[in-house]
LUMDRENPA-818734 format. One record per residue (C-alpha): residue in one letter; x, y negated, z negated. Coordinates in steps of 0.1 Angstrom, whole numbers. Layout:
sevex, x, y, z
A, X, Y, Z
...
***
This chain:
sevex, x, y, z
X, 879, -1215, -196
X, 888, -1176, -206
X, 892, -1154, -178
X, 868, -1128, -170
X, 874, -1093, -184
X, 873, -1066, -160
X, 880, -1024, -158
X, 897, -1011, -129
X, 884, -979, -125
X, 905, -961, -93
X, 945, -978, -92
X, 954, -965, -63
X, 962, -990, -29
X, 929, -1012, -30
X, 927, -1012, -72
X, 961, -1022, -72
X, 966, -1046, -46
X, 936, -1060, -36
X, 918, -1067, -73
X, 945, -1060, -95
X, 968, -1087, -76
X, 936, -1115, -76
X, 941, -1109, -118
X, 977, -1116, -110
X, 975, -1145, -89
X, 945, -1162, -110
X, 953, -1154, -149
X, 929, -1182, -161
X, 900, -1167, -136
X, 903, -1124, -141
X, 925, -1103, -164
X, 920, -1064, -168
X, 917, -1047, -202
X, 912, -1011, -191
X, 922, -988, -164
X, 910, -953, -153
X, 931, -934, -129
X, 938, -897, -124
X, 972, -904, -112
X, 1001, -908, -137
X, 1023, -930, -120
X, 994, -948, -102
X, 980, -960, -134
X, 1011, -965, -157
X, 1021, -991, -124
X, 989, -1006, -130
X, 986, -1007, -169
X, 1020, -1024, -171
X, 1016, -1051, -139
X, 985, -1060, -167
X, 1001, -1049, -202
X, 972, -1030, -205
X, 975, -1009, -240
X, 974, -969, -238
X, 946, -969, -257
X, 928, -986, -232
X, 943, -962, -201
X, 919, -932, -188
X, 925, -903, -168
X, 885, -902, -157
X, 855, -923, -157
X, 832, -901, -176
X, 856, -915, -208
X, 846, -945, -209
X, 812, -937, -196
X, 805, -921, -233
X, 812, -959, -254
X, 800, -992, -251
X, 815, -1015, -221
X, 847, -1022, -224
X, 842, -1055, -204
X, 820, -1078, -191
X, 826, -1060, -155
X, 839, -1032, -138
X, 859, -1027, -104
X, 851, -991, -87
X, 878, -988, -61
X, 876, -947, -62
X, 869, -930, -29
X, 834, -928, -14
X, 829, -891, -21
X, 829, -898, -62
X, 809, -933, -62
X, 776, -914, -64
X, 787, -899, -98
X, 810, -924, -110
X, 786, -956, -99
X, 752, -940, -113
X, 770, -929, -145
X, 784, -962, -150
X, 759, -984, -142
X, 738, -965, -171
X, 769, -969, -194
X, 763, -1007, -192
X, 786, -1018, -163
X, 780, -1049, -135
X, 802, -1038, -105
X, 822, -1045, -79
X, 820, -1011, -57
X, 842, -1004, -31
X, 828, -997, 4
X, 814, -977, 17
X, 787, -973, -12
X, 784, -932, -8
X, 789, -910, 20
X, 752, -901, 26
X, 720, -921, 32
X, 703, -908, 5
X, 730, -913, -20
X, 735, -946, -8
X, 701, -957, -19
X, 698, -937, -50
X, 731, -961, -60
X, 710, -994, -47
X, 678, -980, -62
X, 694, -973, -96
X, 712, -1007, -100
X, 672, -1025, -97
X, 663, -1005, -117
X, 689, -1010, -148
X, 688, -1047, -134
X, 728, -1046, -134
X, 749, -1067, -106
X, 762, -1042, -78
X, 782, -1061, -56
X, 795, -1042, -26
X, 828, -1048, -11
X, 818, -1067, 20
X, 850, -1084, 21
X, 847, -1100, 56
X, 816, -1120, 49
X, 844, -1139, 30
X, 873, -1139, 55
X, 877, -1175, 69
X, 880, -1165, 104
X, 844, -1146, 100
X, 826, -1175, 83
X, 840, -1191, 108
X, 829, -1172, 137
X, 795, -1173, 118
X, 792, -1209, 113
X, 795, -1210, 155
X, 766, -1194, 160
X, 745, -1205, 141
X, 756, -1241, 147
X, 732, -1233, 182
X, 761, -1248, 200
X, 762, -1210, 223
X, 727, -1215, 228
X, 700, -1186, 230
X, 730, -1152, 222
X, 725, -1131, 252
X, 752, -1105, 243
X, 779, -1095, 225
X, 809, -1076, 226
X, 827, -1065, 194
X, 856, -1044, 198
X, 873, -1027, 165
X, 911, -1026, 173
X, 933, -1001, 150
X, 963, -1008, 157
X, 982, -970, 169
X, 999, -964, 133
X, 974, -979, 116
X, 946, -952, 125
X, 974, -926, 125
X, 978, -935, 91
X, 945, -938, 73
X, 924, -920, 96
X, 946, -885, 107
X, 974, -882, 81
X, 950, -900, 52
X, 919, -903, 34
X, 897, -907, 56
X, 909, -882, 81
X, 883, -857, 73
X, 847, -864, 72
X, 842, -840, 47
X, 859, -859, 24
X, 852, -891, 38
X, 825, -893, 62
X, 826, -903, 98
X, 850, -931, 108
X, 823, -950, 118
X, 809, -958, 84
X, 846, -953, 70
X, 859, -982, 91
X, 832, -999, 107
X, 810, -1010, 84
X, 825, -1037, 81
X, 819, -1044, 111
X, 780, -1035, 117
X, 778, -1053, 80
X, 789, -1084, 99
X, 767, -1078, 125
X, 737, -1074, 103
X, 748, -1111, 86
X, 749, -1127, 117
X, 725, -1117, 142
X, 697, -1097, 118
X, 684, -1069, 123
X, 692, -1039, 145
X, 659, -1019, 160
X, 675, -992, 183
X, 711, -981, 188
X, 729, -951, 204
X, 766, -938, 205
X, 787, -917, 216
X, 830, -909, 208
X, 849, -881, 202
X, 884, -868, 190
X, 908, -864, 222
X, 945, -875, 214
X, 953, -856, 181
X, 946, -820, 182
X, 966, -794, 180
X, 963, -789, 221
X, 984, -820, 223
X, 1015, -806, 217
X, 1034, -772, 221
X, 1039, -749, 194
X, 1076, -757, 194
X, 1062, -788, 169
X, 1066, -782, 134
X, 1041, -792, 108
X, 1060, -819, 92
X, 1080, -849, 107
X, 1107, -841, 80
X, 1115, -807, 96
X, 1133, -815, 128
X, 1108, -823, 155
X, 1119, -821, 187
X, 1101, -852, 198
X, 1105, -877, 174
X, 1128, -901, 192
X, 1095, -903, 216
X, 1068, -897, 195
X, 1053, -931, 186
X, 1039, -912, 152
X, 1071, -901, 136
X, 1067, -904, 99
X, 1098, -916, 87
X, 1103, -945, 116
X, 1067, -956, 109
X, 1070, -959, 76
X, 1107, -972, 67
X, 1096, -998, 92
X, 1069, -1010, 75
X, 1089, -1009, 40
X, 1112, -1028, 56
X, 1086, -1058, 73
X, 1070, -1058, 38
X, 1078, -1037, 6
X, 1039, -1042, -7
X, 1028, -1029, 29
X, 994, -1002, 16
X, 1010, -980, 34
X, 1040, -976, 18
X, 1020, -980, -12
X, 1002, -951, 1
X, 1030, -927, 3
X, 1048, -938, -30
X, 1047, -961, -53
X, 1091, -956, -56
X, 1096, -983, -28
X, 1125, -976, -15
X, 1142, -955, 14
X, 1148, -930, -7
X, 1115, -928, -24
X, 1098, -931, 7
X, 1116, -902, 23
X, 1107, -880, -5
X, 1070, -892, -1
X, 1070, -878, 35
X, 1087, -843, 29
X, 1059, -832, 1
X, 1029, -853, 14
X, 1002, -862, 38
X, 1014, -890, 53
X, 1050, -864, 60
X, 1024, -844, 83
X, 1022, -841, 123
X, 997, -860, 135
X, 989, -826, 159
X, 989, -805, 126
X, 964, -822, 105
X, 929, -812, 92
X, 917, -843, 107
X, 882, -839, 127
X, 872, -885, 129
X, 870, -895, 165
X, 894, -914, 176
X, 872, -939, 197
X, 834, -943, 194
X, 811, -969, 210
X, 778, -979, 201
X, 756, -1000, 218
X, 726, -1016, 199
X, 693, -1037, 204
X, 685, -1065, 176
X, 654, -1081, 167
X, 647, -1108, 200
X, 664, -1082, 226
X, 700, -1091, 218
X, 723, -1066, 231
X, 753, -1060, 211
X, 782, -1033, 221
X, 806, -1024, 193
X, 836, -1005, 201
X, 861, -989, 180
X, 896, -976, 191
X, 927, -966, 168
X, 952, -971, 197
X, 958, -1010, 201
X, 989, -1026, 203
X, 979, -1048, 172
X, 951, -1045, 149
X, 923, -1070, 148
X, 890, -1078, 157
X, 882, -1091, 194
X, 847, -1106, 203
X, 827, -1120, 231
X, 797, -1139, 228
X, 777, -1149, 255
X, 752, -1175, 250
X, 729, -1197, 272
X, 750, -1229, 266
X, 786, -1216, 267
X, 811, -1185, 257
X, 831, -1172, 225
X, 864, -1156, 226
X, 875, -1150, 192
X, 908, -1130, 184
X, 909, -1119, 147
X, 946, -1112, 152
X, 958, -1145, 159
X, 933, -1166, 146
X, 916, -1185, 173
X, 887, -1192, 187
X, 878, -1202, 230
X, 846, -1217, 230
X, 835, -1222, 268
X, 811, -1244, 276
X, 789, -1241, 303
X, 774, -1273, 314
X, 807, -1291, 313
X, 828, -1267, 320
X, 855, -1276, 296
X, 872, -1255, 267
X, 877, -1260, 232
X, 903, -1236, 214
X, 899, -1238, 177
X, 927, -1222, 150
X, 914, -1209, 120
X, 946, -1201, 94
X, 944, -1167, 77
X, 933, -1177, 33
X, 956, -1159, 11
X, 954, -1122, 1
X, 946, -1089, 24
X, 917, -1088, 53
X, 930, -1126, 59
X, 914, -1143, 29
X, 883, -1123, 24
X, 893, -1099, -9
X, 902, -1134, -28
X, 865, -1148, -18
X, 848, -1118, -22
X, 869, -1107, -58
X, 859, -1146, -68
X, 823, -1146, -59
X, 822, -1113, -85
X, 844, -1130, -113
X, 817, -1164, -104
X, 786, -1140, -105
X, 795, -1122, -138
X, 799, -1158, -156
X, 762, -1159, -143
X, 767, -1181, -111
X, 756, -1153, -83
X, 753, -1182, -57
X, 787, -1168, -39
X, 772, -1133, -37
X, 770, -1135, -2
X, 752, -1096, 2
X, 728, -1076, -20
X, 734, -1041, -24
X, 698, -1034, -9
X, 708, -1052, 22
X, 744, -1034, 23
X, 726, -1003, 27
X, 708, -1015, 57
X, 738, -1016, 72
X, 755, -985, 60
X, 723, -967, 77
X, 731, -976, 112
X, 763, -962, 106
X, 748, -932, 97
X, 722, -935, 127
X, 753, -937, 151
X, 768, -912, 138
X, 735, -888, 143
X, 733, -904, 179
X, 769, -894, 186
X, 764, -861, 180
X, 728, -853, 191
X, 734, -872, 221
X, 700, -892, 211
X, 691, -926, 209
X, 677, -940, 176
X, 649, -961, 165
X, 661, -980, 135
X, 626, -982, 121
X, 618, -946, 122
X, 652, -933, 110
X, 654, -953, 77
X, 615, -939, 68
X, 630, -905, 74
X, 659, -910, 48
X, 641, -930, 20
***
């Protein structure tokens, strides 16, 4: 069988190592003919991992938004504040997609994207990667099996490990909700999209979180802007650029952040990356306004009570959930890969191991990058979300947010009338 064709439209860290490496991994499955990307180096790495001709590299979407499809699909892995633009302009141009989350960085642009894919009848798969992640299936397959019983409550805690959020979410991309929107539609909604897939649907939810740890009030004004120019902190200062960084080039020289910083992988290069970028910056000198930590507690359909917490100063980064049902209790650690299931009758405990599947977010871009391949060679059976339902989802994120800062609680029900 011929692989699928596909465009990458956006190289950068989740083009090129997430989708661009499934191509790699599965010749006979994906290969990609064309590649759009602002960045010079970002896209001549890309163009040659795929031998990918120049006449088939572009600097910006609207290029090959002008021709006839250049593939049978296309990859949109740009950041959320261009999907509105790029995804509506290249849906018309022909285009089934895969579309990186989040979908857009409004409600109403969300479902203007969902409402225009309908309506041109075109695939618009959205990357809910976890639905595909062994350990969430998993987790899934639990509850559903009834062996918890009636769910009473649950406990979902979203643990950035300290770099990690530093990294991304003060130093990064998503830093700044102007350019990004609020972390918890950023980051979590993943999470709430998992929520949605396992327990339904949510009918009230309020939140609240703010921004204490990295403001400029933090530190004196004997801190310089960069890390490069001689803080006087930095043997203490769990943040210091250069150590966070050189140690993750040396755990792993495809780490995405390294890849983030530059794409010359070595000490050298990485250094140089540091003194003339972002990710060079003082965590208590950025432009960053995110929270930091944000909780919000929601009612689903049947009175389950769910609590979902996020945090960007663990120790390690993974997912930690309780479950409480009527028959027995889940502990589940994304982290390590296991599962405690207590039962209550017997009193006796089962601990399950569920090994991470190959690729980044512990198996789930291979499923999810599969399922898309699978649905453009007209077997949508692996689709696991619609783009309609994705948006469900990305509203409470946007409700949260509102409740956050209002101080309000939210009735699902009435907030998405007000935004359609």
């Amino acid at each position: 069988m011929r692989p699928v064709e596909l465009v990458m439209v956006g190289a950068g860290n989740r083009g090129y190592l997430a989708y661009g490496a499934f191509a790699e991994r599965n010749p006979n499955e994906a290969k990609f003919v064309a590649v759009v990307e602002p960045d010079d180096a970002r896209r001549a790495r890309f163009a040659n991992a795929h031998r990918i001709p120049a006449e088939r590299q572009f600097r910006s979407w609207e290029e090959i938004a002008s021709r006839p499809p250049l593939a049978a699909g296309l990859v949109n892995a740009t950041l959320e504040r261009t999907h509105r633009a790029s995804t509506l302009g290249l849906l018309a141009a022909g285009y089934d997609m895969l579309l990186e989350k989040p979908i857009a960085i409004t409600p109403r642009e969300c479902l203007e994207i969902a409402s225009a894919a309908e309506s041109a009848g075109r695939l618009l798969q959205i990357a809910h990667v976890l639905r595909y992640a062994p350990f969430f299936v998993a987790l899934r397959d639990i509850i559903v099996s009834g062996r918890l019983g009636a769910i009473v409550s649950v406990d979902w805690r979203e643990n950035l490990v300290y770099w990690h959020f530093a990294h991304s979410y003060v130093r990064g991309n998503w830093g700044n909700s102007q350019r990004g929107g609020p972390i918890i539609l950023t980051k979590c909604c993943h999470d709430l999209d998992l929520l949605v897939w396992i327990f339904g649907r949510c009918e009230r939810l309020s939140s609240s979180g703010s921004l204490t740890h990295f403001t400029r009030q933090a530190v004196g004004a004997e801190i310089p802007d960069r890390c490069t120019d001689g803080c006087p902190i930095a043997d203490d200062c769990p943040y210091f650029a250069p150590r966070v960084y050189l140690d993750r080039l040396r755990e792993n020289a495809n780490s995405f952040a390294v890849a983030a910083v530059t794409v010359d992988r070595t000490p050298e290069g990485v250094m140089r990356g540091l003194e003339t970028g972002p990710y060079g910056r003082c965590v208590y000198r950025c432009d960053n306004d995110v929270v930091d930590h944000q909780v919000v507690l929601m009612r689903f359909a049947g009175g389950l009570s769910v609590s979902l917490t996020m945090q960007g100063s663990s120790h390690v980064e993974g997912r930690t959930v309780r479950i409480d049902g009527t028959r027995a209790t889940l502990l589940a650690n994304e982290s390590r890969g296991e599962f405690e299931i207590h039962d209550h009758r017997s009193g006796t405990s089962e601990h399950i191991s569920k090994p991470r599947g190959v690729g980044g977010h512990g198996g789930g871009d291979e499923g999810l990058t599969r399922a898309f391949v699978g649905a453009l060679r007209g077997d949508r059976a692996g689709v696991l979300t619609s783009a309609r339902e994705s948006v469900m989802s990305h509203l409470m994120a946007f409700a949260a947010e509102q409740s956050r800062v209002s101080g309000e609680a939210v009735d699902m029900e009435r907030y998405r009338r007000s935004v359609s």
